[in-house]
C-alpha positions, 0 to 999 in steps of 0.5 A, a space after each residue: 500500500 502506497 504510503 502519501 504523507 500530507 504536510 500543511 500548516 491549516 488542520 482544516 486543509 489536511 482533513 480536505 486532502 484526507 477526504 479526498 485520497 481517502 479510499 484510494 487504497 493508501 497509507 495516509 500521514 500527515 505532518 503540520 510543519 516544514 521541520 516536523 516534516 524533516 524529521 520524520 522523513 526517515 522514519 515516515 519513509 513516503 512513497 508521495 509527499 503533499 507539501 504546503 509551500 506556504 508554512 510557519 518557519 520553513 515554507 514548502 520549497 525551502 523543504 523541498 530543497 532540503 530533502 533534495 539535499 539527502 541521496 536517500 530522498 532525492 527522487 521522492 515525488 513531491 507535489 506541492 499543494 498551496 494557495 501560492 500561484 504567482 509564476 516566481 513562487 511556481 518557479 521557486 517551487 519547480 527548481 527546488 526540486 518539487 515534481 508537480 504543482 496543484 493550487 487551492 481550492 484544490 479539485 479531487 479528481 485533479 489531485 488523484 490524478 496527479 498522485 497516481 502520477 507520481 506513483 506511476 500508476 497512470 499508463 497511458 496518456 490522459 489527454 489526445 495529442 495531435 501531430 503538429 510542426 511548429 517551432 518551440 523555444 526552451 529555456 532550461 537554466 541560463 540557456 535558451 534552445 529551439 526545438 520542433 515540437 512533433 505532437 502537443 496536448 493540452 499536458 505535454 509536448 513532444 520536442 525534436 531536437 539534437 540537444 540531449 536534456 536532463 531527465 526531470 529538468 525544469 524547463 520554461 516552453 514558449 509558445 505562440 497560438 495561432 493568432 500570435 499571441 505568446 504562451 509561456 508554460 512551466 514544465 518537466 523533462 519526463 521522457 527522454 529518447 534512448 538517441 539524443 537526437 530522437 528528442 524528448 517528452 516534456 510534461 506541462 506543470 502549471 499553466 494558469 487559468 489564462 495560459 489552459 485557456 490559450 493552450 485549450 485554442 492552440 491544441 483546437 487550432 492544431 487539431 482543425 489543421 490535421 483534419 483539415 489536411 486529412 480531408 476533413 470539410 470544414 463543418 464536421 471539422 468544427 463539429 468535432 472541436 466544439 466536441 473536443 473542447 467539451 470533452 477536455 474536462 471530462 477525460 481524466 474521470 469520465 472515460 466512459 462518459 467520453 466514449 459515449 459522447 464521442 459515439 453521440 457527438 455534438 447532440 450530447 454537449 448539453 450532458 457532458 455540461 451537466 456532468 462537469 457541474 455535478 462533479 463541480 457541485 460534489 467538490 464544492 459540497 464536501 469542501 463545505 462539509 469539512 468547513 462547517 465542521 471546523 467552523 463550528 468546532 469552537 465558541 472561542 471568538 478569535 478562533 473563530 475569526 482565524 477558522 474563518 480566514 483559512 476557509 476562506 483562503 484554503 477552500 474559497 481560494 480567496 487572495 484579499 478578502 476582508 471580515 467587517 461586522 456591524 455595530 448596531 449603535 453607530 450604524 456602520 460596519 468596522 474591519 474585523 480581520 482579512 488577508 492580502 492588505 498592505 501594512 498601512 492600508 487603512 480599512 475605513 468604517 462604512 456607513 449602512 447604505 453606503 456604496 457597495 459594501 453599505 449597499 449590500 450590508 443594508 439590502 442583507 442580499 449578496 453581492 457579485 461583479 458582473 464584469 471580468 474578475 481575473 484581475 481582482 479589485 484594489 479598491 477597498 469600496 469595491 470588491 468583487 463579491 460581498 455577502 452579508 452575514 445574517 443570523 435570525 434575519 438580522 446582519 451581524 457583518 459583510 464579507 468582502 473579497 477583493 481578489 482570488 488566487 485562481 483567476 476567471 474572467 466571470 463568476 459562476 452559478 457554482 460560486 454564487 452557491 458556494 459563496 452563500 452557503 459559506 455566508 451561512 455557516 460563518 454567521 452561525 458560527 460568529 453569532 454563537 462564539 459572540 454570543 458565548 464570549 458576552 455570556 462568559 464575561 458575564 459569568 465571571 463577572 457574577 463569579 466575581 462578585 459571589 467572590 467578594 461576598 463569600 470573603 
């Protein structure tokens, strides 16, 4: 039995991770830090290690580096589980040594796979190439190559080229898509030709939300060229794209659902739709599930508040975000806690009614942009998604995000969802943690005076 060690800092994170390998037929450990890590490798002995990169003391690829450092270890897969996605930590990751790369909130069926990965229990390819001659520049290290790419897919490319490269080595590939737009991708050397000049395999680990998008347009475009050349006329060539496109998001755990819609074609785009939301429904629900249960795990009021910060960082995928409540004497609603401020960016009082957060706070109905949301808000006023915090039918707060850590042009019926529910729970839990810290203080009060009485 495979044995996956999950490192992460956020309890509510590694219980996430345990419901989602659980059942996969493994031996599941976890650790809550960087140097616990270390110390327990020998005698853990992982076959998979789930690492955090962002952790009190050693972040992740510090660790990374460290264990890359041991002969024993230097081969151990290592995936790298975090928030963090901006291109200089993914490279930081990447040349610490780590194999594979996935963001929060994370997809199950996303992290089963790659874990299977890692083991080597995937065996054949997850996505379809198609045959393609274009060039491709490599930069691995200070120096810069250009290959021919022979075949590509939306999780790899196949390169020609005389010059021999590393096993494993991390690469970065540019591309540019059919409308000249550049493309630069992170990846891993994963399959080298017994002659050097045969070329190698290059693995795809982290293409953003924008880079899928185009990679998506550029695989689409390769694959309407071939049928193009093999004959195929143009009507059944966009027919079996706009097929193909769909059918991208469901191979990794629908594989019979992709035989069936590739028999039904385009008539059956409708319920491949339906799938990939259910399966998004599923993921968000047992997200939800594992929240509430912390979310509700304490009366303590600063606890709470941190609870609430890491769901909604670890399980929302919140970059900014910021908790306000609401004072019923003043008629205003004050900052509470939040995430991704500067140090000296003061968070005003907002009056009810007042702009969007006031707006929204007084009408106690949510709020989302309706406009692209890949680049988040700056604006303090403005964020992108507001939901007040209503216990009993009466407003206690807002909370307020600014930016995601995933980035996506539109909000979905799934977010709305998502971010509704999340309201729900995190009113219930301020209410009563409020709630039992005004009864506690009253109590001791009391204790107090029984005190003084009794001496």
């Amino acid at each position: 039995m495979p044995k996956i060690m999950l490192v992460d800092d956020v309890d509510l994170f590694l219980e996430l991770e345990r419901s989602y390998l659980e059942g996969c037929d493994y031996d599941l450990v976890t650790a809550s830090s960087g140097e616990e890590t270390l110390q327990r490798l020998d005698k853990i002995a992982p076959d998979v290690l789930l690492l955090d990169y962002y952790m009190p003391g050693l972040n992740g690829d510090e660790v990374c580096r460290a264990i890359r450092q041991n002969p024993q270890w230097e081969k151990l897969p290592i995936l790298m589980v975090t928030a963090a996605g901006k291109p200089e930590e993914v490279k930081s990751c990447l040349e610490a040594g780590c194999d594979d790369y996935v963001t929060k909130p994370v997809n199950k069926n996303e992290l089963r796979e790659k874990v299977q990965r890692l083991l080597g229990q995937v065996q054949r390819r997850m996505a379809e190439r198609v045959a393609v001659k274009m060039p491709v520049q490599l930069k691995e290290g200070g120096k810069l190559h250009v290959f021919s790419a022979e075949d590509i897919s939306t999780s790899g490319v196949y390169l020609k080229s005389a010059t021999p490269l590393a096993e494993n080595t991390t690469v970065e590939i540019k591309l540019e898509t059919a409308e000249g737009e550049p493309l630069a991708i992170f990846g891993k050397i994963k399959r080298t030709a017994r002659q050097a000049d045969d070329g190698c395999g290059v693995y795809f680990i982290y293409p953003d939300q924008q880079s899928k998008k185009l990679l998506d347009q550029l695989v689409l475009s390769k694959k309407a060229e071939q049928l193009k050349r093999e004959g195929v006329d143009d009507h059944l060539s966009q027919r079996i794209q706009a097929l193909e496109k769909d059918l991208s998001r469901l191979r990794n755990e629908h594989d019979d659902a992709f035989r069936r819609i590739g028999e039904l074609e385009q008539e059956n785009l409708d319920f491949a739709n339906q799938l990939v939301q259910v399966e998004d429904v599923n993921n968000n629900l047992t997200n939800l599930y594992i929240a509430s249960s912390r979310l509700h795990s304490t009366l303590d009021r600063e606890e709470t508040l941190e609870i609430i910060k890491e769901v909604v960082i670890n399980f929302v995928g919140a970059e900014k975000f910021a908790v306000l409540l609401f004072d019923k004497s003043s008629k205003k609603l004050s900052f509470e806690t939040g995430e991704g401020f500067d140090p000296d960016e003061n968070f005003p009082e907002i009056p009810l009614g007042e702009g969007v957060l006031g707006q929204t706070a007084a009408a106690a109905k949510n709020y989302f942009y309706e406009g692209s949301v890949s680049e988040g808000s700056d604006d303090i006023l403005s964020p992108i998604v507001a939901i007040p915090l209503i216990i009993h039918g009466k407003m206690i707060g807002l909370l307020a995000i600014y930016r995601l850590f995933i980035q996506k042009e539109q909000l979905e019926s799934i977010d709305y969802q998502l971010f509704s529910m999340l309201g729900e729970h995190a009113a219930t839990a301020l209410f009563s943690s409020t709630l039992y810290s005004k009864s506690e203080r009253k109590r001791q009060t009391y204790q107090g005076v029984v005190d003084l009485l009794l001496q």
